[in-house]
N, C-alpha and C positions, 0 to 999 in steps of 0.2 A: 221754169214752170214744168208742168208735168201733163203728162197726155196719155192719151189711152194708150198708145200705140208703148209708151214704155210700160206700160203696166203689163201689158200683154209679154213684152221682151220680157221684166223679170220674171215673169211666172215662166218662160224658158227656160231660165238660168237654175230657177230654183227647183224645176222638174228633177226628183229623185234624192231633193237634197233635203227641203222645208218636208214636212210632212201636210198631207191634204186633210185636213180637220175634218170631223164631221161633222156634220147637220143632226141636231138632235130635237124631237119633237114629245108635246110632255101633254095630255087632254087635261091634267091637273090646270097646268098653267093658262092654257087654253080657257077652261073656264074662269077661272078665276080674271082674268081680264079680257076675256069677250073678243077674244081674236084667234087667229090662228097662225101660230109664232115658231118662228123657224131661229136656233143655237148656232150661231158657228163659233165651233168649240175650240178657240185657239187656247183654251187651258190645254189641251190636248198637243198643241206646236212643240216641238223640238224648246227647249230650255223651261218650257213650261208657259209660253206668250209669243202674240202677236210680234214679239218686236226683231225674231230670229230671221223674218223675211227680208226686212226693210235691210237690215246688220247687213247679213250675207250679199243680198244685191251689190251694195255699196260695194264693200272692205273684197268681195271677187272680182272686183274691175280696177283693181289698182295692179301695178305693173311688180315683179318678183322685186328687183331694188327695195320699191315702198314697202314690200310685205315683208325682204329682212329688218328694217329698221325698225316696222311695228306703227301701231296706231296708238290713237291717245280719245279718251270717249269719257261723257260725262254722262252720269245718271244714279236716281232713286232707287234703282233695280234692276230692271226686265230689262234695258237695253244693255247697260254692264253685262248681263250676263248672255245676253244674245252676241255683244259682239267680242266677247272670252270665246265662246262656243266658237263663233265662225272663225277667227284666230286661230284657236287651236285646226281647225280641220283645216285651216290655208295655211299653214306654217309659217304663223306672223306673232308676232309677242303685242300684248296686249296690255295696256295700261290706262287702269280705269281710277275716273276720281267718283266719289260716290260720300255723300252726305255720313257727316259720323252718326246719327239716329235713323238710318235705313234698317229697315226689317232683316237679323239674324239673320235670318234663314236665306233671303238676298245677297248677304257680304258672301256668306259661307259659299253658298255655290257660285260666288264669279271667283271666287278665290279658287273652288275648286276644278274650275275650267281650267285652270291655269294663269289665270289674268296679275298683274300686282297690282293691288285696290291700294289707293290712297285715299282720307279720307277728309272733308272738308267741313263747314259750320254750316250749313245751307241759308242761316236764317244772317252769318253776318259779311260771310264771304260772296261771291259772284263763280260762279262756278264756269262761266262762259270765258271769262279773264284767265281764271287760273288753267282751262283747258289750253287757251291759244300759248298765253305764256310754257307752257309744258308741251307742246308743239314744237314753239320753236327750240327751246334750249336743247331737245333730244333729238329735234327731226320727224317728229310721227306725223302722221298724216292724221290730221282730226275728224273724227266722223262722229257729229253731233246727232242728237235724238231722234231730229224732225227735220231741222233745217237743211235738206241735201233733196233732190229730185230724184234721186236712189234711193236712198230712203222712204219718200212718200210710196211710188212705185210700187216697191217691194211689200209694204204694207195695204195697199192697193186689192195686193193679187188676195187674199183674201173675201173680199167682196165680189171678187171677180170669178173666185170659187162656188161662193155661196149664191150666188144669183145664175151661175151654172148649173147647179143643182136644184133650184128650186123654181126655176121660170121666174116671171114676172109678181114684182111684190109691190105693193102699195107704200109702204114705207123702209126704211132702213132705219135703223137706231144704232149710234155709235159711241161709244167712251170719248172723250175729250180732255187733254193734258196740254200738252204743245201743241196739239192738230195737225200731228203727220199722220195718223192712222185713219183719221174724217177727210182728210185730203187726198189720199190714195183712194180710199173707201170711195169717197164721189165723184172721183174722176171714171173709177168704174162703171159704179151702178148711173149716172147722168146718161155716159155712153150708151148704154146698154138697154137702159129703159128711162127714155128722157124725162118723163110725168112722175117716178117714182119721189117722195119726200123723204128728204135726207135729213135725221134728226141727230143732231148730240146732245150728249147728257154731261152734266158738271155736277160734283156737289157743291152746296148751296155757297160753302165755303171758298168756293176756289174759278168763281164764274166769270174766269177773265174775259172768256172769247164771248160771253153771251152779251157783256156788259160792250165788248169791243164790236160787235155786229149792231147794235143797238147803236151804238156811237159812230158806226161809219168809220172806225179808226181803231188800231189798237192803243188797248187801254190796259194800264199796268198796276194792278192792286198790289197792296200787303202781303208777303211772302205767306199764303195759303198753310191752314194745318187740318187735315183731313184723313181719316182715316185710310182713302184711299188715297196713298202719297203719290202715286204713278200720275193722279190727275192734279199735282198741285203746282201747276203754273203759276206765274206772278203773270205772264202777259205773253199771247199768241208770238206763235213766230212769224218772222217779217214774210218767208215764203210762203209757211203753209196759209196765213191769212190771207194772205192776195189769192189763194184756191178756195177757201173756205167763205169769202165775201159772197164770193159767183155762186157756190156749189151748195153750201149750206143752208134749207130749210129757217131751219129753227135749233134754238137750244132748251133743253130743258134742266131743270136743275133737281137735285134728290137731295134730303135731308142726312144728316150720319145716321138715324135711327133706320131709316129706310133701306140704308145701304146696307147694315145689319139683315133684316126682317129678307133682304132678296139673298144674300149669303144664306142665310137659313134656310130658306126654302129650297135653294138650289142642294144643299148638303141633303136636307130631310127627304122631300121627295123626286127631286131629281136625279140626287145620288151623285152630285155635284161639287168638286171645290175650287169654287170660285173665291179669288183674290176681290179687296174692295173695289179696288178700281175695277174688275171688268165685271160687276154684279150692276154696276149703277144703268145699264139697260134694263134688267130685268127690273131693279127697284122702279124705275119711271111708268115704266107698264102697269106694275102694281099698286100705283100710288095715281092711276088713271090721269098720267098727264102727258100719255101718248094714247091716239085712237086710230085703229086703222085696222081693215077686213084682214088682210096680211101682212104679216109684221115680220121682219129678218133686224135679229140681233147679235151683233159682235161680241161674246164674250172674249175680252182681250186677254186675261190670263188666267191662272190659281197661283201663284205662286205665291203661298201663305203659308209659316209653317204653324205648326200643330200646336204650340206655344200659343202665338198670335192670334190664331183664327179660334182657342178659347178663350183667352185675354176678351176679343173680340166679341163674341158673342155674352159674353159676361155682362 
């Protein structure tokens, strides 16, 4: 499990290393959804996402031994490439498996971290099998997405930033994939401000944990296909749901067209490039199926490249 007291530890660790996003505030969006709504702009993080905290946390408390032999990490994107980054800065060799239809512009920079990307089917393979299996034949140390208390933690200290920053808020809204980032997130802000409601967003396509909170149990859909791939879980993880049962609110869910329309908005007037997955706050707001006096939302990444994010908007 996970506790405040480590969230608080990794935002030690990662003083001078993560960078401290900013809070960005917009009277556009303000009105437009009848609140007053506080960014924390982890497009802005070190690799371009949230997920360089949770990386680093982890992969810097493994001992010199484990960091010559290297780690072994699976993922859609952002974690790939957060734990290429943290690797290279801890002089560990990195080897990532990563869907062969993951977004260009994703391969290309864990590749250019330095990582060796290997590449999988998502839709016929198990990506969790082929990780451990490639654990043991090499020896890495595996450091999964979400499923690790370092992980959570480290993604944690974000909420832990922004509710620093901003005092007391009525609600949180957060992105949802595996539920390590809503996991750290609430172990925060619960702490912090007990009353505050903690909301995740899914899109409509990919609402494992909404369907598994509903169910009292996780529940495992059809391999998800969504524009924002970073949220397409088949089915919560076993730790972070045992946090997210207690800590989580509600979930809300957004449309692909909505996810679009909050991308856009963020580019037009925000001056914003947000990735799909970390726009699906702002779509839920816009699409008034979150209400609340104050509202703090996690933009979890942009990393979209310029191909995609027209394709996209198309």
């Amino acid at each position: 499990m996970v506790s405040f007291a480590d969230v608080e530890d990794a935002a030690d660790r990662l003083e001078g290393i993560a960078h401290r996003t900013p809070v960005l505030t917009s009277s556009t969006l303000d009105e437009l959804v009848g609140a007053e709504v506080f960014l924390k702009c982890e497009n802005f993080q070190r690799m371009g996402a949230f997920k360089f905290r949770g990386a680093y946390n982890a992969i810097s408390r493994l001992d010199q031994e484990q960091l010559q032999r290297g780690v072994v990490a699976y993922s859609s994107g952002n974690h790939a490439q957060a734990v290429a980054l943290a690797c290279r800065l801890l002089g560990a060799k990195a080897v990532i498996l990563m869907p062969a239809d993951a977004p260009a512009a994703k391969l290309d920079a864990t590749r250019g971290y330095g990582a060796e990307v290997i590449t999988f089917d998502r839709y016929t393979e198990n990506r969790e099998e082929l990780g451990r299996k490639l654990a043991g034949e090499r020896g890495l140390a595996l450091i999964p997405p979400y499923e690790n208390a370092h992980i959570m933690a480290g993604q944690g200290t974000a909420a832990l930033e922004l509710l620093t920053e901003t005092g007391p808020l009525d609600a949180l809204v957060v992105p949802v994939g595996g539920g390590g980032l809503i996991a750290g997130c609430s172990t925060a802000a619960k702490a912090l401000h007990p009353e505050i409601r903690v909301i995740g967003v899914e899109p409509e396509t990919a609402d494992d944990t909404r369907q598994s909170l509903a169910a009292g149990e996780r529940v495992t859909i059809p391999v998800p296909r969504s524009i924002a791939d970073g949220l397409t879980a088949a089915v919560p993880g076993e730790l972070t749901f045992s946090v997210n049962r207690r800590l989580v609110d509600e979930i809300a869910v957004v449309s692909e067209d909505e996810i679009r329309a909050a991308m856009r908005l963020a580019f037009e007037r925000l001056k914003l490039v947000v990735e799909p997955s970390g726009a699906v706050g702002i779509a839920a707001l816009l699409a008034g199926r979150i209400t609340a006096p104050r509202v703090g939302v996690v933009i979890s990444g942009g990393n979209v490249g310029v191909d995609r994010f027209a394709e996209i908007m198309r």
